[in-house]
N, C-alpha and C positions, 0 to 999 in steps of 0.2 A: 272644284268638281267641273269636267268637260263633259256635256250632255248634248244630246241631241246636233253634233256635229259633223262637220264634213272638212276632211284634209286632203285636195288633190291638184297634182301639178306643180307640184314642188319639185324644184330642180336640185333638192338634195332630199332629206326627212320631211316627211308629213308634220311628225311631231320631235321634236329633240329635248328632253328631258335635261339633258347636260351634267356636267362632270359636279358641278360644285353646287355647295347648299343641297340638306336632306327637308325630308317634307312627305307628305303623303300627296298621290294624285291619283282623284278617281276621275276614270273614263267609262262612259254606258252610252250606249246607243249610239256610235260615232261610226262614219265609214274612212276608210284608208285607200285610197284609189290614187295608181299612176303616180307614186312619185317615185324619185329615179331614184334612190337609195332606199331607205326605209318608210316604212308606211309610221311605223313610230322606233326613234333610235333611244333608247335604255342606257344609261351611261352614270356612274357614279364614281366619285374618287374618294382617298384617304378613309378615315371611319365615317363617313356621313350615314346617316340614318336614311332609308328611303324606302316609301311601300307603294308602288302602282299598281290598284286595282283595272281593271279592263273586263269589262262585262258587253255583255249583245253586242258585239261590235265585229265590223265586217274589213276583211285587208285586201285587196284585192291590184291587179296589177301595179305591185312594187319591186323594186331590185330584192327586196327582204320584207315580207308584213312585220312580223316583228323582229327586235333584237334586243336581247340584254348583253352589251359589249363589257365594257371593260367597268369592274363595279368593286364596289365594297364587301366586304362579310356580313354589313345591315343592310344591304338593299336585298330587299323581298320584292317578284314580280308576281301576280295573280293574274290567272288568263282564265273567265269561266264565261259558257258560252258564245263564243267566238268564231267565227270563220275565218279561216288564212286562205283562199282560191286563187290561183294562176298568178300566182308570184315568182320572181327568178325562185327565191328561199322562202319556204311558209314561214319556219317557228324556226331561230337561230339563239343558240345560247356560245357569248364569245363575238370576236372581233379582228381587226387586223394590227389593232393598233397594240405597240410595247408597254403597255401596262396590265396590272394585277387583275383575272378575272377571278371576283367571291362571292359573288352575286349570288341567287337563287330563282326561277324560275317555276311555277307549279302552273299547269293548266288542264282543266279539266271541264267536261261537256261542252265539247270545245274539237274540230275538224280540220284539219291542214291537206288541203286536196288539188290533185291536179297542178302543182306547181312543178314549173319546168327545170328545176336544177335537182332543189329538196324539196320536200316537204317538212322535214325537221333536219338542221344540222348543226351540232354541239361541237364545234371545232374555233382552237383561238389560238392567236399567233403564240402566247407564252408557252404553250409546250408541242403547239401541231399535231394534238392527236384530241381524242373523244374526252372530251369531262362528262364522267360518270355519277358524279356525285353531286352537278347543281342545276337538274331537272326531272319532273316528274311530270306525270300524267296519270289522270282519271278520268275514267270514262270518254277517250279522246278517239277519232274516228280518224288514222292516217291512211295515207294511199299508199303501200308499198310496192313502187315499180322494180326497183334496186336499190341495191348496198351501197349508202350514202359515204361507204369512208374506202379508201382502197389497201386497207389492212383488214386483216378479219375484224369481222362486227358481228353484232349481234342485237336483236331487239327482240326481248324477252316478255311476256306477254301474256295473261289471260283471254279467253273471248268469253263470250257469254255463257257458255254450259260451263265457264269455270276449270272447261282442260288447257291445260300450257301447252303453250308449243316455242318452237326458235325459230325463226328467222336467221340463217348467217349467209354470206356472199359466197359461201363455199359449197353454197349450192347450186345445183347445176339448172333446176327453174322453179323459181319462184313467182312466175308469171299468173300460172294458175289463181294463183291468192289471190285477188284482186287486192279486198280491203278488209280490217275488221275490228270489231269494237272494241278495245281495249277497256279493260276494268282497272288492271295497274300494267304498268310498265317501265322497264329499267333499262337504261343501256348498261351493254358494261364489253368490254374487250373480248376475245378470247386468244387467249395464250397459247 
């Protein structure tokens, strides 16, 4: 367990999790500040087993707060109450490197705001487009400036009275929205 810490000024990851050996790692109450790559890099190979929890913990000026890169089918990530703030990337699922991403990602009561590229982006070199199937969100608070992908997207979505609505880049302004509480949300393409 990492409690009550601080990772900043790292001239690559805050934290690096690394490819090899499974295990559990709980992180609570930690902040991520200023490093040039990731505030924490997620990374898993072959079948390893791996479950990182991350509770109260804050990311804040990194090239990416988090990242689950390139992983296994048994690594599970957990993000719950957490702040991602003024990051190039808040919340990234994938990577650039040529290996398999199976990872899994869920975060929930949990903010990704005001970061200057994304605030969430699900993009990885094995196939260059959205993986729709290994992230979720509850009750998460993103900033929607723009369509994080330059193919149609979409982020599909409750608010709080429980009516849906869509999000897609094929709109003409989405400005107005500023932000909104998401209850569930999915990516997924549109065709």
């Amino acid at each position: 367990m990492i409690s009550n810490s601080v990772f900043m000024f790292a001239k690559d990851d805050g934290l690096d999790s690394g490819a090899s050996g499974g295990g559990e790692v709980l992180i609570n109450n930690c902040r991520f500040e200023a490093n040039f790559h990731e505030g924490a890099a997620l990374s898993s190979g072959h079948s390893f087993i791996k479950l990182h929890r991350i509770t109260n913990s804050v990311f804040t000026n990194c090239g990416q707060g988090l990242e689950l890169g390139y992983s296994s089918p048994n690594h599970q990530v957990e993000v719950d109450s957490c702040r991602f703030v003024e990051n190039g990337i808040g919340i990234r699922y994938g990577d650039c490197y040529d290996f398999p991403h199976h990872g899994y990602i869920h975060i929930r009561n949990s903010e990704s705001l005001d970061n200057s590229v994304y605030d969430v982006w699900n993009m990885n070199r094995e196939h260059w487009a959205a993986d729709t199937s290994h992230m979720s969100f509850e009750n998460a608070h993103i900033l929607v400036r723009f369509a994080p992908y330059t193919h149609p997207f979409s982020l599909l979505c409750k608010v709080n009275d429980n009516l849906p609505f869509s999000l897609t880049n094929n709109q003409a302004d989405v400005t107005p929205l500023k932000a909104c509480i998401l209850v569930t949300c999915r990516f997924f393409e549109v065709l």
